[in-house]
N, C-alpha and C positions, 0 to 999 in steps of 0.2 A: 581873824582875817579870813580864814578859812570859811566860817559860816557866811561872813559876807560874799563872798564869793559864790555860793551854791545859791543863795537867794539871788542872786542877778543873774543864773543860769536859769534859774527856775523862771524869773519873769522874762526872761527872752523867749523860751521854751514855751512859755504859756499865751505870750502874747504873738509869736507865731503860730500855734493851735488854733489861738481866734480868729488870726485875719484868714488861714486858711477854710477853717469852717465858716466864717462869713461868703466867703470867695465861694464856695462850693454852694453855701445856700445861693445864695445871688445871679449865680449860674445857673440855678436847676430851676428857680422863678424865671428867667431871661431867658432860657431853651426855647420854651415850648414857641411854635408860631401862630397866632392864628390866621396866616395867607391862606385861602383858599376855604377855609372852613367856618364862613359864616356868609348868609345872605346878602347878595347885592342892594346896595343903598336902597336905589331905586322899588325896589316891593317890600312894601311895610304890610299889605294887606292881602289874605286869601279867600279867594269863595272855593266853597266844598260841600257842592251838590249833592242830593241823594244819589246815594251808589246804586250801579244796576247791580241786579241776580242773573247773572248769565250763568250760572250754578246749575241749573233744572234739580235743584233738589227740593225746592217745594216749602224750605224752610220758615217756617214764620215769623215777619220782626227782622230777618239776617238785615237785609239791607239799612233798615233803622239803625239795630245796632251797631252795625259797623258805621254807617255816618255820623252817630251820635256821638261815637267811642272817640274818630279823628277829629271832630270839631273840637271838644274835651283837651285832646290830648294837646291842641295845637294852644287853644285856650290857656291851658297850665303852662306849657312854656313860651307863651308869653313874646316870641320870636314874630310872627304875624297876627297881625288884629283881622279876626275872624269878619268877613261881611259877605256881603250880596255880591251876584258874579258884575253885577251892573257896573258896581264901586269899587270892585277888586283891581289889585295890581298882577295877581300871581291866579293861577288854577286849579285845583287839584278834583281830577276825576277820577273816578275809581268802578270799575266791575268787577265781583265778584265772578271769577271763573270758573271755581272749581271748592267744592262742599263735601267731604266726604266722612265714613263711618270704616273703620277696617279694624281687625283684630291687630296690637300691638307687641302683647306677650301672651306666647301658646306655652304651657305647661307640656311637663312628662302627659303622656296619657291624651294629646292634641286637644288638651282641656284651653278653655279661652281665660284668661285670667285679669287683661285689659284692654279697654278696646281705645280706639286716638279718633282722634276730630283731626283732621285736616281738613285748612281753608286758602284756598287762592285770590287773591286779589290784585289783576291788571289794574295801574298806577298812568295815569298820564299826567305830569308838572308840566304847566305853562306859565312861560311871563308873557303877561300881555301886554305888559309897556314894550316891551322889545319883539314882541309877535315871534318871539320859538319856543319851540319844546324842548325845556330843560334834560327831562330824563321818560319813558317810556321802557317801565318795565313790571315784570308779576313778582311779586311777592308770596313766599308759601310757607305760615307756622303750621305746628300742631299743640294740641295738649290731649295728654290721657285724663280714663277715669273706669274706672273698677267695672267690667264686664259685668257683675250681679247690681250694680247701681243702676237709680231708678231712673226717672225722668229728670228730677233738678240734680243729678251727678251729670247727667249728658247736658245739662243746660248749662252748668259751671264750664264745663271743659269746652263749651261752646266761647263763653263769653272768654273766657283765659284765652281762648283762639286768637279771638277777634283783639281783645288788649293786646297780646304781644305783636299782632300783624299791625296795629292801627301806631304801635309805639317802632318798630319798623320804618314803617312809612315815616314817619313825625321824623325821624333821625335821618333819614335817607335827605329830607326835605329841608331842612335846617341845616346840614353837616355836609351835604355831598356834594360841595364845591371843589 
């Protein structure tokens, strides 16, 4: 009688365990919200002009790359269908503002060890079915690369710039409702 008794304790106990862990998954799927953090019905489409170089650093290709990089980026997530500003619902312009080279980490001995790419890029979102400007702001990554590296170290650390600012933006665009 006895055993009978532990096995009915045991499926009450067990089947408690379950509805509570079901309950707890179920809750933590049904938390999250997504209010505010996805794009309005109304813009399905963006145009995303060549960026200007208000840089003065003389770079060559910047502006490409970083247009090419946002288009890409916006491309893969698949969040706005990329077109012409003629046919667009939404806007996204971009100037590069600011282009630089500075030493990162100085060794004992004020030896240069590596040097960072910083890049700015002024941001203006518009919807244009609603004629306002969503958001109006600058954005500024960097990436290092080895002081003694050559010209494609400083071009990598260029392009790593330009991906993290251009995936920035993408998230700012997509998320920041």
């Amino acid at each position: 009688m006895k055993y009978k008794s532990n096995l009915s304790l045991f499926y009450i106990v067990y089947s408690l365990l379950f509805v509570v862990i079901i309950g707890i998954n179920f809750a933590g799927c049904c938390a999250y919200s997504f209010t505010g953090a996805s794009v309005p019905e109304h813009l399905k489409s963006i145009a995303i002009p060549i960026a200007d170089d208000r840089s003065g650093s003389g770079e060559q290709g910047l502006r490409e790359s970083l247009t090419q990089s946002l288009i890409q980026k916006f491309i893969d997530d698949n969040t706005f269908q990329v077109a012409e500003r003629t046919s667009a619902n939404a806007l996204l312009e971009c100037s590069i503002v600011s282009l630089g080279y500075a030493p990162a980490i100085v060794s004992a001995g004020e030896s240069i060890t590596t040097m960072r790419v910083t890049i700015g890029v002024k941001v203006v979102y518009r919807d244009l079915v609603k004629r306002t400007t969503i958001f109006d702001k600058t954005f500024t990554k960097y990436s290092d690369y080895p002081a003694t590296g050559g010209f494609n170290e400083r071009k990598e650390a260029l392009e790593k710039a330009i991906d993290l600012i251009s995936e920035d933006i993408l998230l700012d665009t997509v998320s920041g409702w």
